[in-house]
N, C-alpha and C positions, 0 to 999 in steps of 0.2 A: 516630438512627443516622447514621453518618459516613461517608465512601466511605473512611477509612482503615481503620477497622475491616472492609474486606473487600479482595480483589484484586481488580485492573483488568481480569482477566477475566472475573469476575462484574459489571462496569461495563459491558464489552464486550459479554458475551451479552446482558443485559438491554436494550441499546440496539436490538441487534441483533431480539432478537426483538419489540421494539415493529415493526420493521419490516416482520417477516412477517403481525405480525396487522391492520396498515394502522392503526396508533395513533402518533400523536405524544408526546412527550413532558409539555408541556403538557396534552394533554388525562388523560393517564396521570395524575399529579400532581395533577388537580383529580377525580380519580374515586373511587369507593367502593375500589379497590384499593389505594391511594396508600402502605397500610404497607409493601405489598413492595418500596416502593422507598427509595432514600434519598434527601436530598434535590437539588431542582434544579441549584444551584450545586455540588454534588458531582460530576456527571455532563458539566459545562459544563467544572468544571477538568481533569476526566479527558480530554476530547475538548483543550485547550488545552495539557497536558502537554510540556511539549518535550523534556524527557526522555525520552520512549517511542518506540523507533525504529519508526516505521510502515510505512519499506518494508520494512524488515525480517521487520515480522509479517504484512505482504500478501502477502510473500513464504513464510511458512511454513504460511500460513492455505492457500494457491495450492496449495502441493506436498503439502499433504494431502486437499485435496480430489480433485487429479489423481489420485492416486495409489488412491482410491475409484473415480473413471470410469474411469482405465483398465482396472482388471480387470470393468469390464461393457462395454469396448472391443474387437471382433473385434480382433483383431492386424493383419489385414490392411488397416485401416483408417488410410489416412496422418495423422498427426498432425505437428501446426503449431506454430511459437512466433515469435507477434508481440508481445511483451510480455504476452503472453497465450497460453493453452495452446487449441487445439481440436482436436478431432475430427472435424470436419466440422459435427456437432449443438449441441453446446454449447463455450462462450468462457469460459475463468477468466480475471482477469486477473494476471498474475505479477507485475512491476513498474512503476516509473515515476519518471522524473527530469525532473523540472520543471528544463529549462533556462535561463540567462539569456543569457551571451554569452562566448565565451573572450575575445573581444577587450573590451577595456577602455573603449573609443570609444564602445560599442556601448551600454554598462550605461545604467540609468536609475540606480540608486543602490551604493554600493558597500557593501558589507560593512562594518556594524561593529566595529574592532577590540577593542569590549569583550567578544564573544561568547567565550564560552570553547571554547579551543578542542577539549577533552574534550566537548562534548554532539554529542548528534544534529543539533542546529539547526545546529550548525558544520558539521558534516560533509554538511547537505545543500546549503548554500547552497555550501561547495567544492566539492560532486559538481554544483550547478548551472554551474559557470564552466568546465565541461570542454567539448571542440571534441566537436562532436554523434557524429562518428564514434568516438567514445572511449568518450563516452557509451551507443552502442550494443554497444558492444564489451563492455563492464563490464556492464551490463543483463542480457546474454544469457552471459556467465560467470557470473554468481551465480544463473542460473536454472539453470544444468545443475550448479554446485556444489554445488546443492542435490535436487539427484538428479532432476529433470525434465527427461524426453526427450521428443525432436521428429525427425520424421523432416527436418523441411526452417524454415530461420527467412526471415518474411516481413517485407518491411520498405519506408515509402514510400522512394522516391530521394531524398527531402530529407536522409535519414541521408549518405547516401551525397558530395553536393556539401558545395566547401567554404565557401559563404555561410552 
């Protein structure tokens, strides 16, 4: 059995719930269970995929989970968005942009011009070269574009200066 023969969601929950039950992968793989899965390198290229936009699905995995807590949410209870949703009790996280540096000076390496520039991979290492305040900016519009409300967005002051 082959991880094309199924979707990457069924990759995903599988992984996923190795994690609820405190089992690794490894040891899953070497157990009496080991037909439910497929095989190792299967699971390895799914997680290495750079095709798969993962803020993306962090972000929609985020806005449906909130969207469960908040209707066991009193109303009157203020709710927060620091790249992350809370309620005071529990933290989803919504997004995340791995920075490098707007300025050029700054980089340790530059970007490949052979990357294409259609994938994800492209798109995140140019979402990485944005000035942090932009960055913040873009983070927290695609949280609320996606239908997630906050009454108040918290955020360190490093967002804020411009080093």
């Amino acid at each position: 059995m082959t991880l094309k023969q199924h979707p990457a969601y069924e990759a995903f929950q599988f992984l996923l719930l190795l994690v609820f039950q405190g089992k690794n992968l490894f040891r899953f793989l070497n157990s009496k269970h080991k037909d439910q899965a497929v095989s190792k390198n299967a699971y390895y290229r799914f997680l290495n995929e750079t095709s798969y936009n993962w803020n993306r699905f962090l972000l929609l995995l985020a806005a449906r989970v909130i969207a469960i807590f908040d209707k066991l949410t009193r109303k009157e209870r203020v709710k927060v968005l620091a790249l992350g949703w809370s309620d005071g009790y529990s933290f989803i996280p919504v997004g995340f942009n791995a920075l490098s540096s707007a300025a050029e000076s700054n980089r340790y390496q530059e970007m490949s011009a052979d990357i294409d520039r259609r994938s994800n991979g492209y798109k995140v290492r140019k979402e990485s070269l944005m000035a942090k305040t932009n960055a913040a900016i873009m983070l927290i519009q695609r949280d609320l574009n996606t239908g997630i409300q906050a009454d108040y967005v918290l955020m360190d002051t490093w967002f804020t200066t411009n080093q």
